[in-house]
KERO-865805 format. One record per residue (C-alpha): residue in one letter; x, y, z negated. Coordinates in steps of 0.1 Angstrom, whole numbers, padded with zeros to 4 digits, always signed. Example, Ala and Ser with C-alpha at 12.3 -4.5 7.8 and 13.67 -1.06 7.14 Angstrom:
REM residues 2
a+0123-0045-0078
s+0137-0011-0071
***
This chain:
REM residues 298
x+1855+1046-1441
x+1839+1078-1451
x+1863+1109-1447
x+1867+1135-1478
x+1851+1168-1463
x+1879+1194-1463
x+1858+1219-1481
x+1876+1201-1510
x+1908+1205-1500
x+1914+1236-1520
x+1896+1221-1552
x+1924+1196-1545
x+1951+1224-1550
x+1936+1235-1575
x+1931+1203-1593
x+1970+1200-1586
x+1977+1236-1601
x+1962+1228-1632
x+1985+1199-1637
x+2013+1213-1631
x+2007+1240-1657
x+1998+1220-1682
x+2029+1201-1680
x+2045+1232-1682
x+2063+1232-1650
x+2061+1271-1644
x+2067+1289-1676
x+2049+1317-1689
x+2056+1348-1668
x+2065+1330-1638
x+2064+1342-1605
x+2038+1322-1584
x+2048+1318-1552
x+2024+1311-1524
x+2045+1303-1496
x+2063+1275-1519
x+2031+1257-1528
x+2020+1260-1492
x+2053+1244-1479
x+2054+1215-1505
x+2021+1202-1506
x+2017+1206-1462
x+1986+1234-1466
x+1979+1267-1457
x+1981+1296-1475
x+1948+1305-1475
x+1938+1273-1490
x+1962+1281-1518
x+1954+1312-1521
x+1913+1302-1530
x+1929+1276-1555
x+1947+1304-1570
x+1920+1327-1569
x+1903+1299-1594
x+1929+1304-1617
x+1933+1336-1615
x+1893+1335-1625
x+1905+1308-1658
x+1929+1330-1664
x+1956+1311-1660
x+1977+1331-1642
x+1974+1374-1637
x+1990+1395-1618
x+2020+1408-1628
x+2040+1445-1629
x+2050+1442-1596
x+2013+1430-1583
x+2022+1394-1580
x+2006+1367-1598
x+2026+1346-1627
x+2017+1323-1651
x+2000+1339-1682
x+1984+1308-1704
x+1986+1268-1696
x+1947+1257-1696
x+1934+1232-1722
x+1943+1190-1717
x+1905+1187-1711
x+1907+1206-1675
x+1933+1180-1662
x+1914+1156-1641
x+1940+1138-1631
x+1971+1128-1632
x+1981+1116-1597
x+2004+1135-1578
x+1987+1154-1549
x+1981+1142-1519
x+1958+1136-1490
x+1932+1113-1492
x+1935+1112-1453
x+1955+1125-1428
x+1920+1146-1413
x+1930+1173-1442
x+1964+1178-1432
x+1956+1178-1395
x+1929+1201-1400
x+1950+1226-1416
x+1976+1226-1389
x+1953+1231-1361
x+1940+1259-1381
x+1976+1271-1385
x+1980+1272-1347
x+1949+1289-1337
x+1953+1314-1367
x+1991+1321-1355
x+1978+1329-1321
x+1997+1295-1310
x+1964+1285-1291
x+1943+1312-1276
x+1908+1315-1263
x+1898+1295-1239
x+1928+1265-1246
x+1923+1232-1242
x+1933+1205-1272
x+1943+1171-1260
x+1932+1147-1287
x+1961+1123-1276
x+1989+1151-1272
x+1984+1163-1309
x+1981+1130-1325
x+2012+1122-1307
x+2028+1148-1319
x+2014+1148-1353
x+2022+1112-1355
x+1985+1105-1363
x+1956+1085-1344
x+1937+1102-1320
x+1902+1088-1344
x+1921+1114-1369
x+1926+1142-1352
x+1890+1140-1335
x+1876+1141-1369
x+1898+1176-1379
x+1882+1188-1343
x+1845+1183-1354
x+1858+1203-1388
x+1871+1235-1365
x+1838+1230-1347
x+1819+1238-1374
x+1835+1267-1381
x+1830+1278-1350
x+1867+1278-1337
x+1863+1245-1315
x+1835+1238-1286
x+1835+1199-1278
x+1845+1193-1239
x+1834+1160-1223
x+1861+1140-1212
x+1885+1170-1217
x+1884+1175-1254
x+1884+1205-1274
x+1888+1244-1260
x+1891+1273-1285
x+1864+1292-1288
x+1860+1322-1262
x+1835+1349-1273
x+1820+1373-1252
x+1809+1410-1260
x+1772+1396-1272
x+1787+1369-1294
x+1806+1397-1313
x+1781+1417-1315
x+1755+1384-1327
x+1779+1371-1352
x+1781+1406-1367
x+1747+1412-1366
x+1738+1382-1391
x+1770+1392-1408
x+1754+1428-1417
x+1725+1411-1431
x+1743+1384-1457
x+1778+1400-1465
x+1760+1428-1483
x+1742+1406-1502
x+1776+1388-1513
x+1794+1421-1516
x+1768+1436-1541
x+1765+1406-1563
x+1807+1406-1566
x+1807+1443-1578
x+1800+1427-1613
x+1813+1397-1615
x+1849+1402-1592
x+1878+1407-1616
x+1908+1432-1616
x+1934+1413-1607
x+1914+1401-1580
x+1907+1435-1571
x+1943+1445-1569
x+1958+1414-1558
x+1936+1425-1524
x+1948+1460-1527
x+1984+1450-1527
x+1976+1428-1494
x+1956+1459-1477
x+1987+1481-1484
x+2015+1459-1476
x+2000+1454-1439
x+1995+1493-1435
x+2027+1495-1444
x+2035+1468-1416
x+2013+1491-1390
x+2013+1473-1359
x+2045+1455-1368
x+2026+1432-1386
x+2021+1392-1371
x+1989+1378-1359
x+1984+1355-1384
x+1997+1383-1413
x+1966+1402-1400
x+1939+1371-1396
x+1951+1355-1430
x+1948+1392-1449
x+1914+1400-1431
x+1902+1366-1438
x+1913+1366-1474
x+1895+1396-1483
x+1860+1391-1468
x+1863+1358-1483
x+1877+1362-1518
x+1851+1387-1522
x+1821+1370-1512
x+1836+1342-1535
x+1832+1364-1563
x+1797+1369-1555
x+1790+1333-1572
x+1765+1324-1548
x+1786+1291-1530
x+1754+1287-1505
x+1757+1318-1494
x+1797+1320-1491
x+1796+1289-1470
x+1769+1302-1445
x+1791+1336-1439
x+1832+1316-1439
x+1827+1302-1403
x+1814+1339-1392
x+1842+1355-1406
x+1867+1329-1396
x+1844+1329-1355
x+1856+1368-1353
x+1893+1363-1365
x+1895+1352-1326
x+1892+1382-1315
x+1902+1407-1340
x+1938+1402-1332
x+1931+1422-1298
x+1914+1451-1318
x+1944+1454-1339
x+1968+1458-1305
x+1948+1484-1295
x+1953+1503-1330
x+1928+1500-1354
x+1950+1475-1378
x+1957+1504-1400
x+1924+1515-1395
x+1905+1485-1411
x+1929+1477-1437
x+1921+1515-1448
x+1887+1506-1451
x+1896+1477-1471
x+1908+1498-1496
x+1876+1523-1498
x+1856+1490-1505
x+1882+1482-1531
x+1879+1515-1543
x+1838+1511-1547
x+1843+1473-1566
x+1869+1488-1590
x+1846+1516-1597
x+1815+1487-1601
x+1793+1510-1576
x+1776+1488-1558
x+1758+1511-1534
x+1793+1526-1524
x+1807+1491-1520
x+1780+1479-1497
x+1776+1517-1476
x+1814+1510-1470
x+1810+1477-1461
x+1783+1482-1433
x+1805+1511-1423
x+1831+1489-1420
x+1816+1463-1401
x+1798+1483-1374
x+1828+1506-1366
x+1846+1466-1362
x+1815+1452-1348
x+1817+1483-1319
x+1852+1487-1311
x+1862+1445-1307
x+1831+1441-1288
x+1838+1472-1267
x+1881+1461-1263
x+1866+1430-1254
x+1847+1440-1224
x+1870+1462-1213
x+1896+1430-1208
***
């Protein structure tokens, strides 16, 4: 049997979303809440989060006084594609996203070793299934296949840093410039609300507060770019360094590169797209230098 690729999982949300609001389930002015969705359907938060990124896009829903998004118009009957309640297609989806969960919460570190037959134990699932969500995380670069031993999370050294950031200096540019006109203001400050709510956190923020805010940025912006090619090649770089960021961030730069967020914001808003990508190299080389330099030193 042929799996569904997980790239679709968020389409699936999405698809779900839609539904909902043209039933009217959430009411105009409704507070959406991420955490919610996330919970009741078993997915992240980032994958909701890129489902209501599309709507946000429709719009369908806006952000609100408060920053939040709610519901601001139901879409047409037309964009309902279906009418069957979400759910998996497989179980690969939803054991994807939880393994994705666990590295992204710090739960299993560089280096760790996955037991095919543990997790599907746990998970209740065959070990076929979670074998499948492995091969998933491997392309994105979090996984490395171990004969006979299974999966380890991927442990970087200084030059793989410094590699991955390399090729990302080249393409996220190219992504970042073609957002300035095309990214939209409530996207704009739904990601200036994130940047400033984990300043505010400092270093009290979690691990995965940190790699889901970092990821959610890079990403939702290269999104915007409307090149899918392109934001497909760059997700499993950005997603290969949330590894390591994490230790960058104990060593005090958390504040530090969500203040740079915001001068990147600060360029889009402005639709200045040589101040948005200046910022962004500057961003990624004063990143690319200090986790590649807290890396050796450990």
């Amino acid at each position: 049997m042929t799996s569904i690729s997980r790239q679709y999982l968020s389409d699936r949300v999405y698809d779900h979303l839609v539904q909902q609001l043209n039933l009217k389930r959430y009411q105009i002015g409704t507070r959406i809440n991420t955490r919610e969705i996330s919970e009741e359907l078993a997915v992240s938060r980032t994958t909701v989060t890129k489902a209501l990124e599309r709507l946000s896009q429709a719009g369908w829903v806006a952000g609100g006084e408060d920053g939040r998004l709610v519901v601001a118009s139901y879409p047409p009957l037309k964009e309902v594609r279906s009418r069957a309640p979400f759910g998996f297609v497989n179980q690969t989806d939803s054991t994807y996203e939880l393994l994705l969960e666990h590295i992204l919460k710090g739960e299993e570190k560089p280096g760790a070793i996955i037991k095919e037959r543990a997790v599907a134990k746990s998970l209740g699932v065959n070990p076929a299934t979670v074998r499948r969500a492995a091969e998933w995380l491997r392309n994105d670069g979090l996984l490395v296949r171990l004969p006979r031993r299974g999966w380890q999370v991927t442990s970087l050294d200084a030059r793989d840093i410094r590699d991955v950031y390399q090729i990302r200096l080249l393409l996220e540019p190219v992504a970042f410039s073609a957002a300035v006109r095309r990214i939209s203001e409530d996207s704009i400050e739904r990601l200036r609300e994130d940047s400033r709510r984990l300043i505010s956190l400092g270093e009290e923020a979690s691990v995965y507060d940190r790699r889901t805010a970092d990821y959610n940025f890079h990403r939702t912006v290269c999104e915007a770019s409307g090149n899918r090619v392109l934001t497909q090649t760059l997700e499993p770089l950005i997603r290969k360094v949330l590894l390591i960021t994490t230790v960058g961030f104990r060593y005090g730069r958390s504040t530090r590169s969500f203040e740079e967020h915001e001068e990147i914001l600060r360029a889009l808003r402005d639709r200045d797209a040589a101040r948005t990508v200046r910022t962004l190299k500057d961003h990624l080389r004063t990143a690319m230098k200090f986790n590649a330099e807290v890396w050796e030193r450990r």
